[in-house]
Every structure is written in structure tokens, then in C-alpha cells.
C-alpha positions as CSV (number, residue, x, y, z in Angstrom):
1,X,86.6,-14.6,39.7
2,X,85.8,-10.9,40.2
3,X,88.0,-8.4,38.4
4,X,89.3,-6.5,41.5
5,X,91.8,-3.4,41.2
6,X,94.9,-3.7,42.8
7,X,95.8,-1.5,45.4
8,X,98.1,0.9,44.5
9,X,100.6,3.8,45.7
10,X,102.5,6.7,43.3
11,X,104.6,9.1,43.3
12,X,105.1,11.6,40.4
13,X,108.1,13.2,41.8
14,X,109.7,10.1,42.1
15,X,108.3,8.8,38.7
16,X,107.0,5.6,40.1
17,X,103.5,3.5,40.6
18,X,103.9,0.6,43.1
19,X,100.9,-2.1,42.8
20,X,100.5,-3.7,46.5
21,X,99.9,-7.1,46.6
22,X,98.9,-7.9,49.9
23,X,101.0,-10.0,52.6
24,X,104.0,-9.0,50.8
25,X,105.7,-6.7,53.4
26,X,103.9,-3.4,52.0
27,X,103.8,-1.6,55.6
28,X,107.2,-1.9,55.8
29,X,107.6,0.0,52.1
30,X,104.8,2.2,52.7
31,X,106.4,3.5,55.8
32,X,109.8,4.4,54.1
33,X,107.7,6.2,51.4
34,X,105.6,7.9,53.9
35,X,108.2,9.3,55.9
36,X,110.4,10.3,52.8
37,X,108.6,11.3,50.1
38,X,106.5,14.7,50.1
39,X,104.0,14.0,47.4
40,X,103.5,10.1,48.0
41,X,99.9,9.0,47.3
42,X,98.3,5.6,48.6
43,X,95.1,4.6,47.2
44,X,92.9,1.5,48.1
45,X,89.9,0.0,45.9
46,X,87.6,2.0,48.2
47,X,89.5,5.2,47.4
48,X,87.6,8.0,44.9
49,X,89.8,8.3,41.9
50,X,93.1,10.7,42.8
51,X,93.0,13.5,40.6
52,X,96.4,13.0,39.8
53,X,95.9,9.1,39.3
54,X,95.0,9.7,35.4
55,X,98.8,11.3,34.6
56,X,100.6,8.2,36.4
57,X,99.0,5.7,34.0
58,X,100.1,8.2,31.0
59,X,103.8,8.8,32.1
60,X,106.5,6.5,32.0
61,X,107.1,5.6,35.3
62,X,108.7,2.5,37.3
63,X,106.4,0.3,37.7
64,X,107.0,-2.4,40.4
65,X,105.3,-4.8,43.2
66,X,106.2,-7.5,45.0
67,X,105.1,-11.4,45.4
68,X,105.5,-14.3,47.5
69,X,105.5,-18.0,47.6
70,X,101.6,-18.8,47.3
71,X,101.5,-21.2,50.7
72,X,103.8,-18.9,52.9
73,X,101.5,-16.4,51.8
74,X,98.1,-18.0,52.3
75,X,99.5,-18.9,55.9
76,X,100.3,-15.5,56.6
77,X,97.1,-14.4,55.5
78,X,95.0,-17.2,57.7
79,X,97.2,-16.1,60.8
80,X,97.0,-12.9,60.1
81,X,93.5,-12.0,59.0
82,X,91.4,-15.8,60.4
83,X,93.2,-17.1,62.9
84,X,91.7,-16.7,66.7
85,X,89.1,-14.7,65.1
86,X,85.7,-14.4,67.2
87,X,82.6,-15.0,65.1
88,X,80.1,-13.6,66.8
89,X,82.3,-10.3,67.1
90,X,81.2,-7.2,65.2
91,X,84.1,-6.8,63.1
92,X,85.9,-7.3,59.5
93,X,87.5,-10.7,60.7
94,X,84.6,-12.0,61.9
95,X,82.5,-11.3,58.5
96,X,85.6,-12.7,56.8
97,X,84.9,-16.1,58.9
98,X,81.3,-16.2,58.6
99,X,81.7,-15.5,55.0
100,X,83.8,-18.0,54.1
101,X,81.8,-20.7,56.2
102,X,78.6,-19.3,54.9
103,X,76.9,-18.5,58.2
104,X,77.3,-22.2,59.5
105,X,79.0,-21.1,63.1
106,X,80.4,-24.4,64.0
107,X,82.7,-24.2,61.0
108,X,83.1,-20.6,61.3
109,X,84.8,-20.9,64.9
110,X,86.4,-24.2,63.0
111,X,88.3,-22.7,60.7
112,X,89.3,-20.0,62.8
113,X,91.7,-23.0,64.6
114,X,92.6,-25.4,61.8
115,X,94.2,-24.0,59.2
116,X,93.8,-27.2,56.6
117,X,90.1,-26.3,57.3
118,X,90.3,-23.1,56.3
119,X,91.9,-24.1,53.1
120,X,89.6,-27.2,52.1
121,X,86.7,-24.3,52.4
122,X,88.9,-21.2,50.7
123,X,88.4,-22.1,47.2
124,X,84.6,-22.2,47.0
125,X,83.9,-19.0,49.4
126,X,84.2,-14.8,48.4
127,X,87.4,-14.5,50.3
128,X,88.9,-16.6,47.2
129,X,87.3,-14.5,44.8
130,X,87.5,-11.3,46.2
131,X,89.5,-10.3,49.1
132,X,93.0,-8.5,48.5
133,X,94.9,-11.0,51.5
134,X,93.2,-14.3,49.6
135,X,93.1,-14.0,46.3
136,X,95.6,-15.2,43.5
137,X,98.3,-12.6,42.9
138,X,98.3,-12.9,39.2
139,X,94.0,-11.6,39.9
140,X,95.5,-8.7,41.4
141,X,98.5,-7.7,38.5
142,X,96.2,-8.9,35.7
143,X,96.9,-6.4,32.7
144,X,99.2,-4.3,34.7
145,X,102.4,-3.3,33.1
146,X,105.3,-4.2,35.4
147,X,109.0,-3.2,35.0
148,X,110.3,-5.5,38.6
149,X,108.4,-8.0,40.1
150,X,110.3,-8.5,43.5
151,X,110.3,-11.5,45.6
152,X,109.3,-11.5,49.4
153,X,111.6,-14.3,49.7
154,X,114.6,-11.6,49.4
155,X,112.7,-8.8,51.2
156,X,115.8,-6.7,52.1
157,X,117.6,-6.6,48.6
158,X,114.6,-6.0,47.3
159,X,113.7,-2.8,49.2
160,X,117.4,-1.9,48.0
161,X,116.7,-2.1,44.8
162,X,113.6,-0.5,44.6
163,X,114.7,2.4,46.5
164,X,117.4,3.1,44.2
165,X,115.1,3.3,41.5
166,X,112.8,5.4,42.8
167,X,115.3,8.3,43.8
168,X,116.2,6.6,47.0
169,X,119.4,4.9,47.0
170,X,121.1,7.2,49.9
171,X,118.0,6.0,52.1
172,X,119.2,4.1,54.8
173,X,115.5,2.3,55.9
174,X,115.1,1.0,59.2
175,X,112.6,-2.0,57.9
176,X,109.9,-1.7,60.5
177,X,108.3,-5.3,59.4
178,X,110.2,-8.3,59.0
179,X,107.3,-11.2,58.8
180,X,108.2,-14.4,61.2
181,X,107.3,-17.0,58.2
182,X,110.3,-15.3,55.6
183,X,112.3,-18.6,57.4
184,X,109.9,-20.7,56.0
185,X,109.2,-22.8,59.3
186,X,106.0,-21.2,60.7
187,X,104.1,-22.1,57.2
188,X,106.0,-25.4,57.2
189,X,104.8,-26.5,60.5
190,X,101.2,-25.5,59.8
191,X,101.7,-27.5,56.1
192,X,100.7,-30.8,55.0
193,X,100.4,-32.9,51.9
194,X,96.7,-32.4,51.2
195,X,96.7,-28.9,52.1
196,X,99.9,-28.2,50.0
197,X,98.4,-30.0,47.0
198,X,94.8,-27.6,47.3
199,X,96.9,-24.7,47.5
200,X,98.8,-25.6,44.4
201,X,95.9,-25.9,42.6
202,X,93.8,-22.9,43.9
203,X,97.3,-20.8,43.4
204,X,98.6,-22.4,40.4
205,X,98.7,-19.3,38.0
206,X,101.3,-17.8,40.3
207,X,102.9,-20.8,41.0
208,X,103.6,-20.9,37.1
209,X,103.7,-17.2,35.9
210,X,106.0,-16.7,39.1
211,X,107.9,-20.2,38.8
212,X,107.2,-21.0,42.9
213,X,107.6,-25.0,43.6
214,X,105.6,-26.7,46.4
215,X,107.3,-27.2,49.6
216,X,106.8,-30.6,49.0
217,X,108.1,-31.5,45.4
């Protein structure tokens, strides 16, 4: 699997570094910082190195992200990012589709309505190896020192707690994003044992280094 940097967002003020695992509510964290915080930086992998990005790896700051339960979050990402997609359309979801059906178009507009189909193929295609919303979490964080690793599953304390280590704590967030599938059902109805049991295996780092159990024992 490619070695691909994690997204990440900093503030030196606020003497933190915040690694952004995708399909983890970052918009709704991004916003807060956005709209509180005068020096916040956000940097993607296609970003030219920050000039201040060398002093944030050399300070102590809070480091922090957050991750989620690897088969709410493929779902997410699949409805999200595949789902409804139009393959012949010149756009990022449609090169995501064709990618990971490797130009066959039958099973690019497939995969675009089944989402066992989409998994059976994930494993073997670039999206897997490569692409921020599909790849294995623990790819992302990989040799990154972490002080919190927060769970999705409790979004709202979470965001608490983060802000009030940040600088934040009399912040009183409006969170802007509250993802349908945090209830569990819209993964659950899209879920079944075969597709459960690829996941585990295609996720299974994070399952273990972030102790997540299948939904189905």
C-alpha cells in the first residue's frame, strides 16, 4: 500500500496539530476552527509545504484525530463519494468508479448501485490503496504521534473535549454536520455477512489497533 500523508490542520497559537482522517466528521471541526481561530492552517496532500509546517512537528503540541468504526465508515464513504455516481461524467467520482472497476463500464455503473459490489472489488483497486475516504485509517496515522484518538461514535463529547484542549472550552459550537449513519442503521441496512466479513479483513488493522467489533459478532 502507498505511503500516503495524512491530511492535516495546525494551529500554533493554539498549540495543536489535528491529523484528518477522512469520513470522520472533519467539516464539522474544521468549521469551528475556521471561524474561531485567527491563525488556523489546513493543509491537504496536494498542498506545497506551509512554511510554518516545520515548527509544528518541532513543538509540543496536542496532537489529536479522530476514527470510526471501519464498516460505518466504508458505507459513508461508498454513499458519499460512489454511490449514484455517473461514469461517463467528467468528474472525480466518476474517475473514482472507473478506477476501481478498471475501465470495464458495466461494473463501473454496477458498483455505483450495489454496495456489496463495491466492496468485493475495493480491496484489489487504487481507491484501497490510495484514496484518503478508502483507505485503512491506521495507513493514514502510520508513525504519527498522537496524544487523543477520538471516536466518531461519541462525536459531540468529543468535540468537547478537543475544544477544551485546544484553548476552546468557552466555545459553544453549533455542529454543522451530524452524519445520518452515527445511529448505526443506514450502514446496517446496507450490511451483510459476506460483505461484513471482507471488510473485516480489508480493515482489520483498525479493527484491532482501535478495538472495533463486527456488527455481526
Amino acid at each position: 500500500m502507498r505511503n500516503r500523508s495524512c491530511p492535516l490542520s495546525f494551529s500554533c497559537n493554539h498549540s495543536f496539530v489535528w491529523y484528518r482522517v477522512a469520513k470522520t466528521g472533519t467539516r464539522s471541526i474544521n468549521q469551528i476552527f475556521e471561524e474561531e481561530i485567527d491563525d488556523y492552517v489546513y493543509l491537504t496532500r496536494f498542498s506545497a509545504r506551509h512554511p510554518q509546517e516545520r515548527k509544528v512537528f518541532n513543538i509540543d503540541h496536542f496532537a489529536f484525530t479522530i476514527v470510526r468504526n471501519p464498516w460505518s465508515r466504508s458505507w459513508s464513504a461508498w454513499n458519499n463519494k460512489i454511490k449514484g455516481c455517473d461514469p461517463n461524467a467528467d468528474n472525480v467520482g466518476a474517475r473514482r468508479v472507473m478506477s476501481l472497476a478498471r475501465g470495464d463500464l458495466g461494473l463501473a455503473r454496477s458498483v455505483t448501485e450495489s454496495y456489496p459490489l463495491f466492496v468485493q472489488h475495493l480491496g484489489a483497486s487504487r481507491l484501497f490503496q490510495g484514496d484518503v475516504h478508502f483507505m485503512p485509517q491506521t495507513s493514514l496515522l502510520d508513525g504519527r504521534r498522537l496524544d487523543h484518538i477520538g471516536r466518531f461514535e461519541r462525536y459531540a463529547a468529543e468535540v468537547e473535549h478537543i475544544l477544551g484542549r485546544v484553548g476552546l472550552a468557552d466555545c459553544e459550537p453549533k455542529i454543522p454536520h451530524i452524519n445520518i449513519s452515527l445511529d448505526g442503521g443506514a450502514f446496517l441496512n446496507n450490511l451483510d455477512n459476506e460483505t461484513a466479513r471482507i471488510l473485516r479483513d480489508l480493515y482489520r488493522h483498525d479493527v484491532e489497533r482501535f478495538n472495533y467489533r463486527s456488527p455481526f459478532g
